[in-house]
C-alpha positions in Angstrom: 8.5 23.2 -29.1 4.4 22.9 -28.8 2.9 20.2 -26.6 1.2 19.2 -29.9 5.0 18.0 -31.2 6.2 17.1 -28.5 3.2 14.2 -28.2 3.4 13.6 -31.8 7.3 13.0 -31.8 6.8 10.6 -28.5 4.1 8.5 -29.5 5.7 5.9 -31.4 7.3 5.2 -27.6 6.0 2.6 -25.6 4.0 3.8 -22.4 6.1 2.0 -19.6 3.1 1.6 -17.6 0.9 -0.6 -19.7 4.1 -1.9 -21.9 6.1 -2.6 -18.8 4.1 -3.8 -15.9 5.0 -4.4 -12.6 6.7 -8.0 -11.6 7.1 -9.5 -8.2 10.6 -9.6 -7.1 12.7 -10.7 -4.1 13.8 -8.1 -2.2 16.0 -10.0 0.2 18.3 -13.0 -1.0 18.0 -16.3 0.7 21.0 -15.9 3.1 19.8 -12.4 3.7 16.5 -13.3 4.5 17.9 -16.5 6.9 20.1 -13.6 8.8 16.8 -11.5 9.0 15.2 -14.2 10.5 17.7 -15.3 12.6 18.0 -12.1 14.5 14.0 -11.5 14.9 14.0 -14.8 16.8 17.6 -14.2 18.9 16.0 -10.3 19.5 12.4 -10.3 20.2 11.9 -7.5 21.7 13.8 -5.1 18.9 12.5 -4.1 15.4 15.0 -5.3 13.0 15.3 -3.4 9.6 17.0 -4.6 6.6 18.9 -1.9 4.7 18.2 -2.9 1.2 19.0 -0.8 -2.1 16.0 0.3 -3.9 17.2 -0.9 -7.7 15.7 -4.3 -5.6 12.2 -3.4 -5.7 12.5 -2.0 -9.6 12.6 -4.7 -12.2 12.5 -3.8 -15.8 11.4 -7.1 -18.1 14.7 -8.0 -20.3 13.0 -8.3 -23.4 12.8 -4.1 -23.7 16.0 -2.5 -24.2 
């Protein structure tokens, strides 16, 4: 298949970047987040890292299917 159909067949498609853009999110729930804090303050001296999983940071608005 050309480039020129495969364009053609997709543009009736949204563009997810200007029809879907980006929304702030929570990464961390609350009792996540008091645990996170929690251990910075009873560990000063150690970096603490929260494993999160990355569907988190993605949100797709619920209005597009």
């Amino acid at each position: 298949m050309s480039r020129d159909k495969r364009h053609d067949a997709g543009s009736d498609n949204l563009d997810t970047l200007t029809a879907w853009p980006p929304r702030v999110t929570r990464v961390l729930s609350n009792a996540e987040r008091q645990t996170y804090d929690l251990l910075r303050h009873a560990l000063p001296g150690c970096m603490i890292l929260a494993q999160v999983p990355l569907q988190r940071f993605i949100k797709v608005p619920t209005r597009n299917s």
